[in-house]
KEGU-451504 format. One record per residue (C-alpha): residue number from 1; residue in one letter; chain; y, x, z. Coordinates in nm, 2 decimals, always signed. Each point is the difference from the previous one (the first is absolute). Layout:
N
REC  pos  code  unit       y       x       z
REC  NUM     a     A       Y       X       Z
...
//
This chain:
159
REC  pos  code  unit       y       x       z
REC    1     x     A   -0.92   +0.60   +1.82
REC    2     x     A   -0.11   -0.28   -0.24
REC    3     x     A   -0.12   +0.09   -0.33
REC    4     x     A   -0.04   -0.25   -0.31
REC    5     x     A   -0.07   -0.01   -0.36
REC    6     x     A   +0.12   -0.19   -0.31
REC    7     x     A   -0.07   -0.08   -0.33
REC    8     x     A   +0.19   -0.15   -0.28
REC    9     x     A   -0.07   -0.05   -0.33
REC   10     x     A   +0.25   -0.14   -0.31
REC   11     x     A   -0.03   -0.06   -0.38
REC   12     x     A   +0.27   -0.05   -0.25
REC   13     x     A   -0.04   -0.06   -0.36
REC   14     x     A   +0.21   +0.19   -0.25
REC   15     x     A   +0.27   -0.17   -0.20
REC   16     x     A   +0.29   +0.10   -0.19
REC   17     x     A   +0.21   +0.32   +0.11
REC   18     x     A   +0.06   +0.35   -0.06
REC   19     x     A   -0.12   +0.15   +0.34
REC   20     x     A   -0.23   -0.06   +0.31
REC   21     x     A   +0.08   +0.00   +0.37
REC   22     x     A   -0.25   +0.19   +0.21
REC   23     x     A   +0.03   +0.11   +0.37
REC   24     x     A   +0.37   +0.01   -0.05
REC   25     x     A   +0.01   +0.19   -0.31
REC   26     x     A   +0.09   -0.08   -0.34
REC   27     x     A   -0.22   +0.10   -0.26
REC   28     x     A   +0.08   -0.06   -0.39
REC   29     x     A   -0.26   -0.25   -0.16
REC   30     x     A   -0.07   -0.21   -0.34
REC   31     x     A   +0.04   -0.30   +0.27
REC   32     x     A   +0.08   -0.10   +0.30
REC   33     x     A   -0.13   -0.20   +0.30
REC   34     x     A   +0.01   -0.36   +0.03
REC   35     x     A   +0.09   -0.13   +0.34
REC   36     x     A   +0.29   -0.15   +0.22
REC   37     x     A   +0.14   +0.30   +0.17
REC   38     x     A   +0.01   +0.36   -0.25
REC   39     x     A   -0.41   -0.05   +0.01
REC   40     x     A   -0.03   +0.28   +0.21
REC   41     x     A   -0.41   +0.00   +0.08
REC   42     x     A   -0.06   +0.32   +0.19
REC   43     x     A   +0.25   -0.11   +0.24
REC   44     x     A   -0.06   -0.39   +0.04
REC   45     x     A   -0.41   +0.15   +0.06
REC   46     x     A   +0.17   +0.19   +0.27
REC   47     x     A   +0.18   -0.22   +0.14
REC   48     x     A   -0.30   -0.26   +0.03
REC   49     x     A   -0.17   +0.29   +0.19
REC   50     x     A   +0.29   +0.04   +0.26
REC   51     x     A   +0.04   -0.35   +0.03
REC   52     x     A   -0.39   -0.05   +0.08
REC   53     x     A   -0.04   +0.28   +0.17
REC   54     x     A   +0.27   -0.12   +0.25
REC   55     x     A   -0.11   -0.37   +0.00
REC   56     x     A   +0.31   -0.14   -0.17
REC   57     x     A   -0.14   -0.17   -0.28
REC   58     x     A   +0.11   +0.10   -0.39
REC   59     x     A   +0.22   +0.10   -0.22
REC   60     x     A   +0.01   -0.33   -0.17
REC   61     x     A   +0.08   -0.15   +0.37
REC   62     x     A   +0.34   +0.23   +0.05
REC   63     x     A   +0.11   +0.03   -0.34
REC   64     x     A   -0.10   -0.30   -0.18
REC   65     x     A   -0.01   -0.03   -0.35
REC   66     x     A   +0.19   -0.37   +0.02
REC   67     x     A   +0.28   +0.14   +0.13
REC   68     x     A   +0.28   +0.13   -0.19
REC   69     x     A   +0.10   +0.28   +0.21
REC   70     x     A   -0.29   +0.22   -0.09
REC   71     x     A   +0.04   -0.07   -0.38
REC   72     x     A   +0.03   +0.37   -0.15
REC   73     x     A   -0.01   +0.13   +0.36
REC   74     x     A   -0.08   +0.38   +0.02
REC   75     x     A   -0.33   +0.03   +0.18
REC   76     x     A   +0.13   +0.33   +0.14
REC   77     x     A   +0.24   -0.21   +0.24
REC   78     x     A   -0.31   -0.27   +0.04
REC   79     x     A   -0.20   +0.33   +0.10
REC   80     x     A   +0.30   +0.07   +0.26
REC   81     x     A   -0.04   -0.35   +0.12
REC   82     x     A   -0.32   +0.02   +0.09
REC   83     x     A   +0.04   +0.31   +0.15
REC   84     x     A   +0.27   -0.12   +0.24
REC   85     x     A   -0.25   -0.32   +0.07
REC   86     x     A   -0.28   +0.25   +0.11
REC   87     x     A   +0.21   +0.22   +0.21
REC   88     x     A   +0.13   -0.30   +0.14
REC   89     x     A   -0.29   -0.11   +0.15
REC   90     x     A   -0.07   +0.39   +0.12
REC   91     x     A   -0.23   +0.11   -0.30
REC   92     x     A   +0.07   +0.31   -0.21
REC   93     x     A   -0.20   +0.08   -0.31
REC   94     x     A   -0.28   +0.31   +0.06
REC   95     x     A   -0.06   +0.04   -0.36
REC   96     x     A   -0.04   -0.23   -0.35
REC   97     x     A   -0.24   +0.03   -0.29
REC   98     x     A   +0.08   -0.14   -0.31
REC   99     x     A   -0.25   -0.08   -0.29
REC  100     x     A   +0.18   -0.06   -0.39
REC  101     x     A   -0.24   -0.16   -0.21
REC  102     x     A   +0.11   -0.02   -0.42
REC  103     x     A   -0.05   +0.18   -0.29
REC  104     x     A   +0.37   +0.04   -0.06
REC  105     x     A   +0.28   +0.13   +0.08
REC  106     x     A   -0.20   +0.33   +0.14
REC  107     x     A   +0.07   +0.03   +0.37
REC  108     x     A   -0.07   +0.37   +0.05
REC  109     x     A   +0.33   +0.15   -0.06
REC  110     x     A   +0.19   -0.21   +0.20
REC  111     x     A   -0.18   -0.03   +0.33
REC  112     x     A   +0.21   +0.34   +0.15
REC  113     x     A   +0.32   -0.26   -0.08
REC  114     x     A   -0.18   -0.28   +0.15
REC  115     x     A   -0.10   +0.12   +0.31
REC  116     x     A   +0.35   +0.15   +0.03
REC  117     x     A   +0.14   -0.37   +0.03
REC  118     x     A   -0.26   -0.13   +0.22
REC  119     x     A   +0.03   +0.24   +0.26
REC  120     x     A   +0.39   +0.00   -0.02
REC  121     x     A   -0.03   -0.38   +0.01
REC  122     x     A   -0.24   -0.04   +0.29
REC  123     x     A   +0.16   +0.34   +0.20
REC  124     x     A   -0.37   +0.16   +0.00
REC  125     x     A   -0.08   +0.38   -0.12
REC  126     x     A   -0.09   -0.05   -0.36
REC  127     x     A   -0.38   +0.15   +0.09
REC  128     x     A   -0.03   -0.34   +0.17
REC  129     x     A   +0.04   -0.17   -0.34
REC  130     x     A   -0.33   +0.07   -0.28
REC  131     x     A   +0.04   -0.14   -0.37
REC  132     x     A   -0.27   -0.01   -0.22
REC  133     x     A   -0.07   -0.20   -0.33
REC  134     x     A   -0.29   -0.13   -0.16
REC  135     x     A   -0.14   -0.20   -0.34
REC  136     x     A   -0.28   -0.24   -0.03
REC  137     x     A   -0.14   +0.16   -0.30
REC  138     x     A   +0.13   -0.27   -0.20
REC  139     x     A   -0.13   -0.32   +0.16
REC  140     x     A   +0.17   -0.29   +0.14
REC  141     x     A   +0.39   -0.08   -0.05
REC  142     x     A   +0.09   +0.35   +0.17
REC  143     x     A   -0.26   +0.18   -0.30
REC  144     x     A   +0.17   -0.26   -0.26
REC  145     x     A   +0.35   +0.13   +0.08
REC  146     x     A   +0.10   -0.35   +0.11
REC  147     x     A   +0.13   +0.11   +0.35
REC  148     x     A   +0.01   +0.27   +0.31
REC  149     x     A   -0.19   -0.07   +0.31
REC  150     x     A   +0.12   +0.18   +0.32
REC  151     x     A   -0.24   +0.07   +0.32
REC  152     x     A   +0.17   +0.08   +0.35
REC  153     x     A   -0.15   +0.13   +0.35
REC  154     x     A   +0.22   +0.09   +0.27
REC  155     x     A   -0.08   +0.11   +0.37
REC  156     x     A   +0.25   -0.07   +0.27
REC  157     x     A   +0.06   +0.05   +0.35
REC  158     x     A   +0.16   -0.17   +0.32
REC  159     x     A   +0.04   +0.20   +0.32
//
């Protein structure tokens, strides 16, 4: 059996909106996410982490931001993508951690949700799947309210 881990990591800034996309769940805010696709952080992060823990490069490689395919795409189905790519090439996910970083919207109530649609999405057990959320005491752009940063590490296997 081979095992490997991946990291991903993705920022948005906030913009205009009513509501936020995180790991698959939408969750009423002042403003929304500014990006090509719904702005989805938690789930681009993971999908960085797939994609380098399997050696296939990014999210920005598969899905690029120039093409007009992905504009407004729902990262669940990029998620399912990615997935498919993985198990593909004989991997299956072990487990993924996910880090939140802002100050707003708070995180905490929705993480049962947002686990929920990862594991659905990626066929795991949803104890496989850990949420958590975090502030940066006010400093830099996340402590501003200017954005939402999103921290990924998955483990996967090959037999």
């Amino acid at each position: 059996m081979k095992i490997r881990i991946g990291q991903g990591v993705d920022v948005h800034a906030f913009g205009d909106g009513d509501h936020v996309m995180l790991a698959g769940v939408r969750i009423p805010h002042s403003r929304g996410l500014m990006a090509h696709s719904d702005g989805d952080v938690a789930l681009h992060a993971l999908c960085d982490a797939m994609l380098g823990a399997a050696a296939l490069g990014d999210i920005g490689r598969h899905f690029p931001p120039s093409d007009p395919r992905w504009a407004g795409a729902d990262s669940r189905e990029l998620l399912r993508k990615v997935d498919l790519l993985l198990k593909h090439d004989g991997w299956s996910i072990i487990n993924a951690d996910i880090t939140l970083v802002c100050e707003q919207p708070k995180v905490s109530p929705h993480t049962g949700a947002m686990r929920s649609s990862i594991a659905e999405d990626l066929g795991i057990d949803i104890e496989n799947v850990s949420i958590k959320a975090t502030t940066t005491e006010g400093l830099g752009f996340c402590g501003r309210g200017e954005g939402i940063t999103a921290l990924a590490v998955v483990l996967i296997k090959s037999w």
